[in-house]
Z-matrix of the N, CA and C atoms (Angstrom, degrees):
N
C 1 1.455
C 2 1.528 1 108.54
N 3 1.674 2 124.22 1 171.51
C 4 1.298 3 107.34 2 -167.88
C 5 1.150 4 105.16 3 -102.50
N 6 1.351 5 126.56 4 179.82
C 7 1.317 6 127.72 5 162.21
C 8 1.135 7 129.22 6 -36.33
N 9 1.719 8 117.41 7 -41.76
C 10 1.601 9 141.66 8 -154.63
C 11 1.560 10 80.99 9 -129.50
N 12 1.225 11 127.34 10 139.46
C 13 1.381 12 116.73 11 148.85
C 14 1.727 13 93.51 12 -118.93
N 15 1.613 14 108.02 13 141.77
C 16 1.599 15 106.43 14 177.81
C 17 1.889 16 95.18 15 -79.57
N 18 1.376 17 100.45 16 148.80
C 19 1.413 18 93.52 17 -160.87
C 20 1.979 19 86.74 18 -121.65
N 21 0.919 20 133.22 19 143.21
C 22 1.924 21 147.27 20 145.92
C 23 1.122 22 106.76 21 -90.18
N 24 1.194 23 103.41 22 112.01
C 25 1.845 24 117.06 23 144.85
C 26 1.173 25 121.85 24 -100.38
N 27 1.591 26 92.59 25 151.61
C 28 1.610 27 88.32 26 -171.36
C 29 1.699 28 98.46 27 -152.91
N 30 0.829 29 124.77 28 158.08
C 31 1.771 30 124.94 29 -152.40
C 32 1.857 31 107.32 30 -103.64
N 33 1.573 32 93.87 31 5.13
C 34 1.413 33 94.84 32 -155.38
C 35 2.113 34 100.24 33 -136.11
N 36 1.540 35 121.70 34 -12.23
C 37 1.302 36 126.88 35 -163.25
C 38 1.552 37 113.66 36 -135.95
N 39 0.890 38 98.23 37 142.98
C 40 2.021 39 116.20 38 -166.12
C 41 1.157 40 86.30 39 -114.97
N 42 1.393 41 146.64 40 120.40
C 43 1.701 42 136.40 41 107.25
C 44 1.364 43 125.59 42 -46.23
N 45 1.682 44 108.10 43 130.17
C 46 1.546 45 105.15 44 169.06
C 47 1.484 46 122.73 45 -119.33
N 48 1.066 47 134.01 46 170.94
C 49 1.816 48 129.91 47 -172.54
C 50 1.219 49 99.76 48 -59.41
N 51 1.525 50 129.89 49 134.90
C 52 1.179 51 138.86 50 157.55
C 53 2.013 52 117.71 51 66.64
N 54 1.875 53 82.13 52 22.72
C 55 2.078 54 70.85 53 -171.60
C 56 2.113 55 82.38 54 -118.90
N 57 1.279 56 111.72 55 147.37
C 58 1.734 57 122.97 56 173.29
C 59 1.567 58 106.36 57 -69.99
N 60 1.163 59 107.44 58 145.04
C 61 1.229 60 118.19 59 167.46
C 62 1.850 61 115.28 60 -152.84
N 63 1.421 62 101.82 61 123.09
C 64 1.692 63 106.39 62 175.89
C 65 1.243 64 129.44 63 -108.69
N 66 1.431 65 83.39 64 138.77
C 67 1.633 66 100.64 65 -170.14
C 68 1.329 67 136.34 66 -118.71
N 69 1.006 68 150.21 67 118.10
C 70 1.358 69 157.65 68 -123.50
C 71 1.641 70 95.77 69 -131.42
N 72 1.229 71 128.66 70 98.80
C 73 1.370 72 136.97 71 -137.68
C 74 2.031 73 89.74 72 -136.89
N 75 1.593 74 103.16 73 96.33
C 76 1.479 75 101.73 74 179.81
C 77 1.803 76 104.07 75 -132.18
N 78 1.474 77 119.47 76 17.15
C 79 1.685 78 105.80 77 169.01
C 80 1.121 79 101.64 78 -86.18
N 81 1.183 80 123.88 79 164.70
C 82 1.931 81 132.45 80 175.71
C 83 1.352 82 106.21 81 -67.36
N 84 1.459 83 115.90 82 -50.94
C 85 1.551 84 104.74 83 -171.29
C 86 1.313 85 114.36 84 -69.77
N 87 1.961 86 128.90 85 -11.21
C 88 1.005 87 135.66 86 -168.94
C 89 1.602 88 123.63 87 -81.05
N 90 2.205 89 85.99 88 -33.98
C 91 1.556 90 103.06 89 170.36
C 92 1.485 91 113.89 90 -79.03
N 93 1.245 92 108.99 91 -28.95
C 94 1.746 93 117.35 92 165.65
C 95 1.950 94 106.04 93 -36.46
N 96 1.282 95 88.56 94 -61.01
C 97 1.416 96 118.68 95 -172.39
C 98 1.625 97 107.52 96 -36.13
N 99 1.482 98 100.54 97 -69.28
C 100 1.714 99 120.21 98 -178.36
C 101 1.234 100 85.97 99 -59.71
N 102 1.188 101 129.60 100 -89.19
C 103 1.414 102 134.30 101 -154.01
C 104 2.097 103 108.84 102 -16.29
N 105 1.207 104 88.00 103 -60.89
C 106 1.463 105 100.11 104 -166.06
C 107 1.778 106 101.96 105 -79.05
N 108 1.042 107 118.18 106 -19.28
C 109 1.857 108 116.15 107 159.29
C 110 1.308 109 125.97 108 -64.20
N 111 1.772 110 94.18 109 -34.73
C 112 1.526 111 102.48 110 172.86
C 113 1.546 112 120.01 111 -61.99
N 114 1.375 113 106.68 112 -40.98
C 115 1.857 114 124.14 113 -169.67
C 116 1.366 115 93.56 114 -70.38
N 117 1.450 116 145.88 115 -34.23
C 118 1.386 117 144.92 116 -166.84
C 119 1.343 118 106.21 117 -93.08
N 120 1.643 119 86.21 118 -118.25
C 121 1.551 120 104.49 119 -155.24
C 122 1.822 121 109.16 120 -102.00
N 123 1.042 122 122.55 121 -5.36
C 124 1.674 123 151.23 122 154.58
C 125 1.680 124 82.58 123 95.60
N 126 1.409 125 128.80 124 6.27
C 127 1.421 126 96.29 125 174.84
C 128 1.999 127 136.29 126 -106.63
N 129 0.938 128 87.60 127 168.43
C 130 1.836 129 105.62 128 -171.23
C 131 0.885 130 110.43 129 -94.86
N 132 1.437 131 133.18 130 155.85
C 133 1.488 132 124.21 131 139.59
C 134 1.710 133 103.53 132 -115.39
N 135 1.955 134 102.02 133 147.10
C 136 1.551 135 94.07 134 -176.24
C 137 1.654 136 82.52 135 -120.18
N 138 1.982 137 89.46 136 131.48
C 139 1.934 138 86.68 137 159.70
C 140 1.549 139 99.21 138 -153.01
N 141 1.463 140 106.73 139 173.44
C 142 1.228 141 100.15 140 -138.52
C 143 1.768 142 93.62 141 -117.75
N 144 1.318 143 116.12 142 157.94
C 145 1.108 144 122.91 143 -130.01
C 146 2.347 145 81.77 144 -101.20
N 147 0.954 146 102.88 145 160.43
C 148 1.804 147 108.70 146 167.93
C 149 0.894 148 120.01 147 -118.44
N 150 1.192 149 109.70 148 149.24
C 151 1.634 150 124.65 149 -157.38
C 152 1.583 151 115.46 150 -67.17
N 153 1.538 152 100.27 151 127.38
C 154 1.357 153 105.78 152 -146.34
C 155 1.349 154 147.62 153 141.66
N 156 1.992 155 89.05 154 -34.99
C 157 1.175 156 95.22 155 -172.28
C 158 1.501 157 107.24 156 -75.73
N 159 1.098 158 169.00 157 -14.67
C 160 1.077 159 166.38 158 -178.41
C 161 2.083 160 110.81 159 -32.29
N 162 1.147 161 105.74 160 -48.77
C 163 1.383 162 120.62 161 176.37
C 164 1.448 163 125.19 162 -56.15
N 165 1.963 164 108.20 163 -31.23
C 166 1.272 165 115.58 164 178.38
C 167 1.787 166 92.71 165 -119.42
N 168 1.087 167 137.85 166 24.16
C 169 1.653 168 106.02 167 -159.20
C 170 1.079 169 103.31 168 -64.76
N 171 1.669 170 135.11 169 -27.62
C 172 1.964 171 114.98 170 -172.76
C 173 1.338 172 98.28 171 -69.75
N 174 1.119 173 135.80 172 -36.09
C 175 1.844 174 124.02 173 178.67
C 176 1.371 175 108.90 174 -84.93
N 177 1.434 176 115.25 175 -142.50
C 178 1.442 177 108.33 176 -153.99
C 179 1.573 178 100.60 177 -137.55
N 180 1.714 179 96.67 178 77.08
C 181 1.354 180 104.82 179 149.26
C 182 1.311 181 143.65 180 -37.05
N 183 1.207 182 116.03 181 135.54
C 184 1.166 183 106.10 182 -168.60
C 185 1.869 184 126.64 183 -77.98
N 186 1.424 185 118.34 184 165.17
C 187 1.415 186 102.13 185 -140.14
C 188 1.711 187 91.85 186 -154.18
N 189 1.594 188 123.06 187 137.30
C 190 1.083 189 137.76 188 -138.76
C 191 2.022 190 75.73 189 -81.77
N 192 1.008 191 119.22 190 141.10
C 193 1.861 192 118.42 191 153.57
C 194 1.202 193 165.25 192 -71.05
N 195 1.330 194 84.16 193 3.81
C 196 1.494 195 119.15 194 177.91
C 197 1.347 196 103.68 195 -110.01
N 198 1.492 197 133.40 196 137.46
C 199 1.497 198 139.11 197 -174.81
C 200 1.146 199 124.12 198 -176.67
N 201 1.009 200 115.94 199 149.22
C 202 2.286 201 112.08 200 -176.62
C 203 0.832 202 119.58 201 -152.28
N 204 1.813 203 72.76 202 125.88
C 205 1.761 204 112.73 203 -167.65
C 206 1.957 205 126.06 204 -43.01
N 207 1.055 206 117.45 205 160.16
C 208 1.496 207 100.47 206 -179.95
C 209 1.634 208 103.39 207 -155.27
N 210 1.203 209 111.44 208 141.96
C 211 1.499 210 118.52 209 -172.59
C 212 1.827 211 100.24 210 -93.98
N 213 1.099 212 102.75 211 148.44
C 214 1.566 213 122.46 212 -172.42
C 215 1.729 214 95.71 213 -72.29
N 216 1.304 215 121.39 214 108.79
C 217 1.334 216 98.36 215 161.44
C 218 1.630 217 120.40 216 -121.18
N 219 1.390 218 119.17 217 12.86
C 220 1.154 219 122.00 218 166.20
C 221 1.896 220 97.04 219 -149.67
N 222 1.756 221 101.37 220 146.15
C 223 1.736 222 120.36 221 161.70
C 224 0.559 223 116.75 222 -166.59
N 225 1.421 224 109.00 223 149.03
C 226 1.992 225 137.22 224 -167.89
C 227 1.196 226 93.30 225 -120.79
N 228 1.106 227 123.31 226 139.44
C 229 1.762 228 124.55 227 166.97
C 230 1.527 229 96.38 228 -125.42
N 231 1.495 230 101.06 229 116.08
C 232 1.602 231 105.53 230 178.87
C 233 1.475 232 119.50 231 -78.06
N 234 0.903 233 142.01 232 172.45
C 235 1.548 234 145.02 233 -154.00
C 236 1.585 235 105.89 234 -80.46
N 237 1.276 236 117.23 235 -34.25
C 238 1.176 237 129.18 236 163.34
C 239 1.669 238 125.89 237 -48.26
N 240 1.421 239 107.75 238 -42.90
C 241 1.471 240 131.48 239 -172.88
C 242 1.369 241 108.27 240 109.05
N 243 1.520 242 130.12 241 4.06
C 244 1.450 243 111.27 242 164.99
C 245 1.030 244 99.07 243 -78.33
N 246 1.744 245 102.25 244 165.18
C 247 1.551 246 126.06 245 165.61
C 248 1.262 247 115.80 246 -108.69
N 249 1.053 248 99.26 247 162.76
C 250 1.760 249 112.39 248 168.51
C 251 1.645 250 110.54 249 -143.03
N 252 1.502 251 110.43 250 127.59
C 253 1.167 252 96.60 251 -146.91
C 254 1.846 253 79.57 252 -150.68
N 255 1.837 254 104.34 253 148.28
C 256 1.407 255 113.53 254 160.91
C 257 1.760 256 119.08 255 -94.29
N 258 1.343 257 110.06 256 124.01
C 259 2.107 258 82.81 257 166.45
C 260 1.568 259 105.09 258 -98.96
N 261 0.974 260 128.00 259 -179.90
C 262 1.219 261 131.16 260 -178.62
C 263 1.698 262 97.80 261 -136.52
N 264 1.563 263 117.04 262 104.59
C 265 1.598 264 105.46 263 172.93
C 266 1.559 265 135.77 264 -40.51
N 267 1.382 266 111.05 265 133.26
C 268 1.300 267 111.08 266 177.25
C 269 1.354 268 108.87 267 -100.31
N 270 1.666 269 129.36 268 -94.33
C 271 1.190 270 157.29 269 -144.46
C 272 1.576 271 120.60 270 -120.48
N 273 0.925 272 144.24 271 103.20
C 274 1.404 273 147.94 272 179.09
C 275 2.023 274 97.12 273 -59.09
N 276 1.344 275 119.59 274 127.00
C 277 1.299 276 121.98 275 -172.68
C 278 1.673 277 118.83 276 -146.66
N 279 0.807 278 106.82 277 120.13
C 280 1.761 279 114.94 278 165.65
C 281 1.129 280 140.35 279 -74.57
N 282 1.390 281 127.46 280 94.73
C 283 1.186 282 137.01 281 -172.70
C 284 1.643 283 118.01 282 -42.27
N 285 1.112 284 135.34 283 96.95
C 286 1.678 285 123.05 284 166.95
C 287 1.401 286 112.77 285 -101.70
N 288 1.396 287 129.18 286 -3.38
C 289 1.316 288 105.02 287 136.23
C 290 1.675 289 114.57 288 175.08
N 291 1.531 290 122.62 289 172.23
C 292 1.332 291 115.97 290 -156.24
C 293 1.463 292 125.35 291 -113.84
N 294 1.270 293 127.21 292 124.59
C 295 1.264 294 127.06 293 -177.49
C 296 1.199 295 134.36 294 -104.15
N 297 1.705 296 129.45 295 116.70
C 298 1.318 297 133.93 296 -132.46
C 299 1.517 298 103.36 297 -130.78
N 300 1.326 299 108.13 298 49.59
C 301 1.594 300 133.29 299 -178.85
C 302 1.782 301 98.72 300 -88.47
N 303 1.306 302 135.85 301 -28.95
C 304 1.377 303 139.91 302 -152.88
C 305 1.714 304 93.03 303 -135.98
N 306 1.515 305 96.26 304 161.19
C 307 1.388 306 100.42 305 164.17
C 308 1.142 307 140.96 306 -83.12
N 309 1.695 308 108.89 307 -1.02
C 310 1.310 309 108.16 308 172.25
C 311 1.623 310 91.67 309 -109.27
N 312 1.645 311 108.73 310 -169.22
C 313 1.349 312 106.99 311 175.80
C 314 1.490 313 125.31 312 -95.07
N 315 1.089 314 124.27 313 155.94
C 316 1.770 315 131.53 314 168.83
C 317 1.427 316 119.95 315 -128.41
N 318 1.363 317 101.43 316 154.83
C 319 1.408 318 89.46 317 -162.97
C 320 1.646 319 91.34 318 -134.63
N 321 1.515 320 122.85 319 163.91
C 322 1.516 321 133.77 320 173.09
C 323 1.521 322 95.03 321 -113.44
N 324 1.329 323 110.79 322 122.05
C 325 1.484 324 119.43 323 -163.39
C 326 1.709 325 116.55 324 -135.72
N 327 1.174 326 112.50 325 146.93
C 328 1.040 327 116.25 326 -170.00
C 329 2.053 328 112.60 327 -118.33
N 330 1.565 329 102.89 328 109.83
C 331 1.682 330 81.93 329 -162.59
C 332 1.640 331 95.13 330 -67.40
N 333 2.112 332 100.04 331 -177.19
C 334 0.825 333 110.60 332 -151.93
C 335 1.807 334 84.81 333 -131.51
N 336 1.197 335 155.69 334 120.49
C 337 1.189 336 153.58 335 149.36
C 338 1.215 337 114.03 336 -96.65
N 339 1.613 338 94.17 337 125.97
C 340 1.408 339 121.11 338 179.12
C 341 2.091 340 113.10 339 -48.54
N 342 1.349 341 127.84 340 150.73
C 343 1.356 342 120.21 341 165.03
C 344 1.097 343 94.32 342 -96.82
N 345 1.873 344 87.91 343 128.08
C 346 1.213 345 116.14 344 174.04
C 347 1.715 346 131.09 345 -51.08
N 348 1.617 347 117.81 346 126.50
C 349 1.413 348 87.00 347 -155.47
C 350 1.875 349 103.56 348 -85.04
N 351 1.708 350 113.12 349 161.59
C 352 0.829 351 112.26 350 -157.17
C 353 1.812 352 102.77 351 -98.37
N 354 1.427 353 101.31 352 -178.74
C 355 1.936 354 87.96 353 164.97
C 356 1.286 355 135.82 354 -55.47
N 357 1.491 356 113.14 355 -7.38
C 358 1.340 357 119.56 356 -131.07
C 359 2.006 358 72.32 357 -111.69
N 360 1.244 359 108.21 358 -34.15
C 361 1.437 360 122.97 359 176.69
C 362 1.802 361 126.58 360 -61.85
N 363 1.314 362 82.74 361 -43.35
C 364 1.781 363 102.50 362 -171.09
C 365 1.708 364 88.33 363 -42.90
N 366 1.522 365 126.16 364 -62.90
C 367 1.794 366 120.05 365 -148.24
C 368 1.572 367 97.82 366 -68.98
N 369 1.695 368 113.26 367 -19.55
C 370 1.401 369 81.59 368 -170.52
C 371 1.183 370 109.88 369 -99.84
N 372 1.053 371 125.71 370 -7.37
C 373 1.692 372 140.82 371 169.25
C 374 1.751 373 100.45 372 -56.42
N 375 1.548 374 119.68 373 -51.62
C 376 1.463 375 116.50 374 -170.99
C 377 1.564 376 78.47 375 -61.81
N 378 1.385 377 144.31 376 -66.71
C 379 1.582 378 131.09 377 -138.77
C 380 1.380 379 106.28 378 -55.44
N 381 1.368 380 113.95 379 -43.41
C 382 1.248 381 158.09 380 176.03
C 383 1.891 382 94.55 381 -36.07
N 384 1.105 383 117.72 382 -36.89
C 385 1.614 384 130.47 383 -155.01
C 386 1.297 385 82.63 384 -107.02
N 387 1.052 386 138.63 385 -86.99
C 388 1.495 387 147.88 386 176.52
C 389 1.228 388 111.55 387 -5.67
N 390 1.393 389 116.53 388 -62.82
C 391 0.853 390 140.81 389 -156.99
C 392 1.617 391 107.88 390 -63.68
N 393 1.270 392 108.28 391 -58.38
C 394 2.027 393 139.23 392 -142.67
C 395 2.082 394 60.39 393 -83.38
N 396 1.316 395 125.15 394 -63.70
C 397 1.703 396 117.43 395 -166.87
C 398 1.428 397 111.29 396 -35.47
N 399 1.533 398 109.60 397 -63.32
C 400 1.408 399 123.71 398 -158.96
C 401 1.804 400 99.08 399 -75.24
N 402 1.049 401 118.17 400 -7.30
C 403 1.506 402 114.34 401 165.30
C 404 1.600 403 122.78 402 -88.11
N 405 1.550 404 106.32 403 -35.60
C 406 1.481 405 100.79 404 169.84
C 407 1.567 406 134.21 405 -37.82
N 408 0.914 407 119.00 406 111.96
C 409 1.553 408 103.91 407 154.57
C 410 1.538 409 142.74 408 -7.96
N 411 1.198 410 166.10 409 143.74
C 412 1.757 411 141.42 410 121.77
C 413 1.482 412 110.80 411 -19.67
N 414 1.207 413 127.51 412 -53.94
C 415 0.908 414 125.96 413 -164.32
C 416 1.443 415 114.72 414 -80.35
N 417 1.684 416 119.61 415 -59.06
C 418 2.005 417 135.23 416 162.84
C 419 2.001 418 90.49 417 -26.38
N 420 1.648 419 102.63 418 -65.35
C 421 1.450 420 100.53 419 -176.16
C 422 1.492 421 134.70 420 -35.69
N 423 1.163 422 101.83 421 -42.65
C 424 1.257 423 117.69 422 168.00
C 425 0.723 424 148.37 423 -48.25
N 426 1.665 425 91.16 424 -63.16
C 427 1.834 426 116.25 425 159.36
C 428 1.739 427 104.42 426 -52.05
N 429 0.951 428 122.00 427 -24.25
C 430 1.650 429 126.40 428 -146.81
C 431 1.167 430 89.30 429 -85.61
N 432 1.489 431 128.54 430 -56.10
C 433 1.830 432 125.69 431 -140.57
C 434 2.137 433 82.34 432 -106.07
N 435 0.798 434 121.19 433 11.83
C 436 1.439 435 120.45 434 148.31
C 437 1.536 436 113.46 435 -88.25
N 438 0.831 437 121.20 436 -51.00
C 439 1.351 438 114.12 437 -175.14
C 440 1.781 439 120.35 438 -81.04
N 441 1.659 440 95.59 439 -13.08
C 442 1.176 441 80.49 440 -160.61
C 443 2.090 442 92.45 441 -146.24
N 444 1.230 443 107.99 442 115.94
C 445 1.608 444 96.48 443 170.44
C 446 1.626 445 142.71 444 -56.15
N 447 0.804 446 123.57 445 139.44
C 448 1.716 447 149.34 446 -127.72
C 449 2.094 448 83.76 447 -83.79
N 450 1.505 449 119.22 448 -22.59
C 451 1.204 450 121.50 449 -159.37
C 452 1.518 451 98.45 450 -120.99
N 453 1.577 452 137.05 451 30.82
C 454 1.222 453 148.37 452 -154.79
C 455 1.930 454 92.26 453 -110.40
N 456 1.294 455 94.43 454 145.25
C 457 1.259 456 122.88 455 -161.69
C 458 1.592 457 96.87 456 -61.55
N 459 1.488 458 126.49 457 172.88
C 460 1.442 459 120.02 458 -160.44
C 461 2.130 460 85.06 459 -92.72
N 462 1.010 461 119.66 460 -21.12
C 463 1.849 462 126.62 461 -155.74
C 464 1.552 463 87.37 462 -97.43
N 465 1.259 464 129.91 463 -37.16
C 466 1.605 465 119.98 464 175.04
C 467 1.512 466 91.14 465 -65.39
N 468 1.515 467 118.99 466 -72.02
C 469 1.386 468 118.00 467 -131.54
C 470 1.937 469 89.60 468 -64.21
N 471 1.026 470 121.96 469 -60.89
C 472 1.410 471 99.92 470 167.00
C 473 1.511 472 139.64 471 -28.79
N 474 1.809 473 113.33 472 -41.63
C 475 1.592 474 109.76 473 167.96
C 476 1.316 475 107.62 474 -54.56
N 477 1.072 476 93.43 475 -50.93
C 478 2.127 477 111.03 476 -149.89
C 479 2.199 478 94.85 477 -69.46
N 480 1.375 479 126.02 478 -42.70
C 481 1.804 480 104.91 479 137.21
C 482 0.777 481 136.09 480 -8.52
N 483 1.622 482 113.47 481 -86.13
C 484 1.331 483 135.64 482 -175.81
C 485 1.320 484 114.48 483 -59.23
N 486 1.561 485 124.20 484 -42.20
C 487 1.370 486 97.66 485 179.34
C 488 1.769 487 117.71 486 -93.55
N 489 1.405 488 110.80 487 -16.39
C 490 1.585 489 130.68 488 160.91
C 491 1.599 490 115.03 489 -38.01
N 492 1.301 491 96.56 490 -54.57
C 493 1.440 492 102.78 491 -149.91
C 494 1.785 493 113.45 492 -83.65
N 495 0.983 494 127.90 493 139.15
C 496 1.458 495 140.35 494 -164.83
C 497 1.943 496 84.05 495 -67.57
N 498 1.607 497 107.56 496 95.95
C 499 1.406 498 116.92 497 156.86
C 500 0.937 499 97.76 498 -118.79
N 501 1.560 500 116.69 499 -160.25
C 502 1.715 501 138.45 500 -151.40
C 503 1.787 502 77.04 501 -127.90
N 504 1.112 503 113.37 502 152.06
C 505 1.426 504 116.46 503 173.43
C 506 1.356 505 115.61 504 -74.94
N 507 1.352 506 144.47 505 -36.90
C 508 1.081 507 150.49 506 89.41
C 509 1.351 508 120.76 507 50.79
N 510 1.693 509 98.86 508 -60.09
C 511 1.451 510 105.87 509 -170.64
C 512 1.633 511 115.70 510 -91.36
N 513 1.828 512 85.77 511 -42.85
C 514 1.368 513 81.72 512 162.46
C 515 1.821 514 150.32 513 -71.44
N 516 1.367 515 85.28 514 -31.92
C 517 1.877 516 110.27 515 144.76
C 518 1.604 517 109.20 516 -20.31
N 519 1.474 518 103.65 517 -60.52
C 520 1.486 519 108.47 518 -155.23
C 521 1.755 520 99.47 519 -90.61
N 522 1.186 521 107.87 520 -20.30
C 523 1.637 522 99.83 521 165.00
C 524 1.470 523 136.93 522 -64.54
N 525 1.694 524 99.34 523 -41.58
C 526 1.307 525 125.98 524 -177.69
C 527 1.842 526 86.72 525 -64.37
N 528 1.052 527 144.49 526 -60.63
C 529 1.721 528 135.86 527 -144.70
C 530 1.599 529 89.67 528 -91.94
N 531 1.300 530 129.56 529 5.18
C 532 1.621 531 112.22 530 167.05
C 533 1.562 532 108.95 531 -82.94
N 534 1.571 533 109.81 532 114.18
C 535 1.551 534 120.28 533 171.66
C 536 1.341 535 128.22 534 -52.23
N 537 1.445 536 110.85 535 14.37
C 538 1.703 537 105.29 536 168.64
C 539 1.274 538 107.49 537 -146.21
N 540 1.277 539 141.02 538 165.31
C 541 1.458 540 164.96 539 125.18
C 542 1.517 541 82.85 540 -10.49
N 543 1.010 542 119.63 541 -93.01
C 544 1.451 543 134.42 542 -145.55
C 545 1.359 544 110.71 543 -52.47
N 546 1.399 545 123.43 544 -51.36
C 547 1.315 546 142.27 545 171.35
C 548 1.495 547 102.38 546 -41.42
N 549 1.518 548 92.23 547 -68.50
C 550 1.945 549 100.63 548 -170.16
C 551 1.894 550 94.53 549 -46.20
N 552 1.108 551 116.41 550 -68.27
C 553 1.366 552 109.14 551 -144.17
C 554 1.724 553 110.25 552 -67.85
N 555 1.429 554 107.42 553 -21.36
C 556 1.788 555 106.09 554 160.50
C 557 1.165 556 116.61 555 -61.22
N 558 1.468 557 118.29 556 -51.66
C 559 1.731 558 109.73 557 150.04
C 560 1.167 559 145.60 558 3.53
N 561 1.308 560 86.83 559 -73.49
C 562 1.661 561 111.71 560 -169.83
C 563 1.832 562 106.33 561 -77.32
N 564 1.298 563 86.05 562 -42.06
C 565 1.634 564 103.12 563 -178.46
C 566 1.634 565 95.90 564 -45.32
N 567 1.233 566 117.99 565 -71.96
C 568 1.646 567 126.44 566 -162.85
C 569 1.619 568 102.91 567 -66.50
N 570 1.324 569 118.62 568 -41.53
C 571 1.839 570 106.14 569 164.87
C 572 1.578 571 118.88 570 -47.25
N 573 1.099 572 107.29 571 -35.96
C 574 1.628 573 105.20 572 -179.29
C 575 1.601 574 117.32 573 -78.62
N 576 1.642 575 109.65 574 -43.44
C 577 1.277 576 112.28 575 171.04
C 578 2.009 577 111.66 576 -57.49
N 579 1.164 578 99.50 577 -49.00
C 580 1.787 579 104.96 578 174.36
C 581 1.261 580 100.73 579 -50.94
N 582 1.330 581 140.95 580 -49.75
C 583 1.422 582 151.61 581 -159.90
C 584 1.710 583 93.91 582 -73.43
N 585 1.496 584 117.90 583 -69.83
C 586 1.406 585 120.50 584 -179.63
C 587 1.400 586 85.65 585 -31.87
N 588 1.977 587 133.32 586 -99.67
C 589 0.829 588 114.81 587 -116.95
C 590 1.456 589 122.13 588 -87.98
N 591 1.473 590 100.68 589 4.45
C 592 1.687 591 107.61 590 166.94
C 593 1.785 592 109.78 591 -78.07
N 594 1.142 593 116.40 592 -9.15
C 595 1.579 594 125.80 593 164.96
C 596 1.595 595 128.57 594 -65.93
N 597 1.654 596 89.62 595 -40.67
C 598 1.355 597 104.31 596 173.04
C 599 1.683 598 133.23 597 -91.49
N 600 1.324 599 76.59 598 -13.40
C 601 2.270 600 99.13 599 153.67
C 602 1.598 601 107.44 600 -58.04
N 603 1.549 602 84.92 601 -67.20
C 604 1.995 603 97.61 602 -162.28
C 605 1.475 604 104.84 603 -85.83
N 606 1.288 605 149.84 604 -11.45
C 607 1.037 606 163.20 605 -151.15
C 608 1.529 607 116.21 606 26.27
N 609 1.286 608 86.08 607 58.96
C 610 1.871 609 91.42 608 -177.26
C 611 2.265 610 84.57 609 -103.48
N 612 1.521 611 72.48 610 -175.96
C 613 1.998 612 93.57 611 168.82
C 614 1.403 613 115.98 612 -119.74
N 615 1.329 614 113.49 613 172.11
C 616 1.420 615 121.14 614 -173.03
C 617 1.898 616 83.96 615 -103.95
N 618 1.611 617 104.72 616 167.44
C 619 1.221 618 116.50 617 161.98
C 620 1.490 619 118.60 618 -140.66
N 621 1.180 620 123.23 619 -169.60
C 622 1.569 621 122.26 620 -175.85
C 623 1.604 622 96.92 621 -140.66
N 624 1.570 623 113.03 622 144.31
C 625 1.349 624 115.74 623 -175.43
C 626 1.719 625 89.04 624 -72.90
């Protein structure tokens, strides 16, 4: 990773390791931003903005510190000068601190690696899978095994949830900074069950972006 990583916030999007996310990139300092990711190392950092920012967003609101990074792997630069652009997650990373040399932001970062999960982890991670299945929707399902293959690793199919799935940013915030596989995906597990049973109060449905 670089010294500086140029970092996007955004008040509304979670990046996770190894899951795509697109972005439609039209402020000047933002195309500044791409522009100069493109000439390097193609990578980003995405973190997410705190509540609030509305008051400062042209300066430099303040912004949760934990975030993950993502390498550029597809761009269109429209005739205009917006972009449209895929990242593909890399690295979960911690901001220690920010450099305000450019017009967009950069950050000096420290990655963050997940603990590795152990054997003792693997059974509850499969329940863990079972589980996050037998909660989906017909419909969440759907959306799910489109985006994502039916034979996907237990640490994807958990990112690619979390950032898929119709949460509160908030929630997902708080998934991304849990230090394990295992942790995250009990998480996630109990957001959906909380979600089920506030569904079955109001009799609404859950959905999937």
């Amino acid at each position: 990773m670089s010294d500086l990583l140029p970092i996007f916030p955004l008040p509304n999007v979670v990046l996770f390791p190894n899951v795509f996310l697109p972005l439609h990139i039209f402020e000047p300092r933002y195309r500044e931003m791409v522009a100069d990711a493109i000439a390097s190392d193609r990578l980003i950092g995405m973190v997410l903005l705190r509540p609030g920012w509305q008051s400062d967003y042209e300066g430099r609101p303040p912004v949760y510190p934990i975030g993950c990074s993502g390498v550029v792997t597809h761009v269109e630069r429209l005739q205009d000068g917006r972009y449209n652009i895929v990242l593909r997650g890399l690295e979960r990373f911690r901001i220690l601190e920010e450099d305000h040399a450019k017009s967009y932001r950069r950050a000096l970062v420290e990655p963050l690696a997940d603990t590795p999960p152990t054997a003792e982890d693997r059974p509850a991670l499969r329940a863990c899978r079972a589980k996050l299945e037998s909660l989906l929707t017909p419909a969440d399902r759907a959306s799910a095994e489109a985006k994502m293959p039916s034979a996907m690793a237990d640490e994807d199919l958990v990112h690619a949830l979390a950032q898929y799935l119709d949460l509160e940013p908030l929630e997902k915030q708080a998934l991304l900074e849990h230090g394990c596989l295992r942790s995250r995906a009990q998480t996630l597990v109990e957001l959906l069950e909380m979600k089920m049973l506030a569904l079955k109060i109001t009799g609404g449905s859950t959905r999937a972006h």
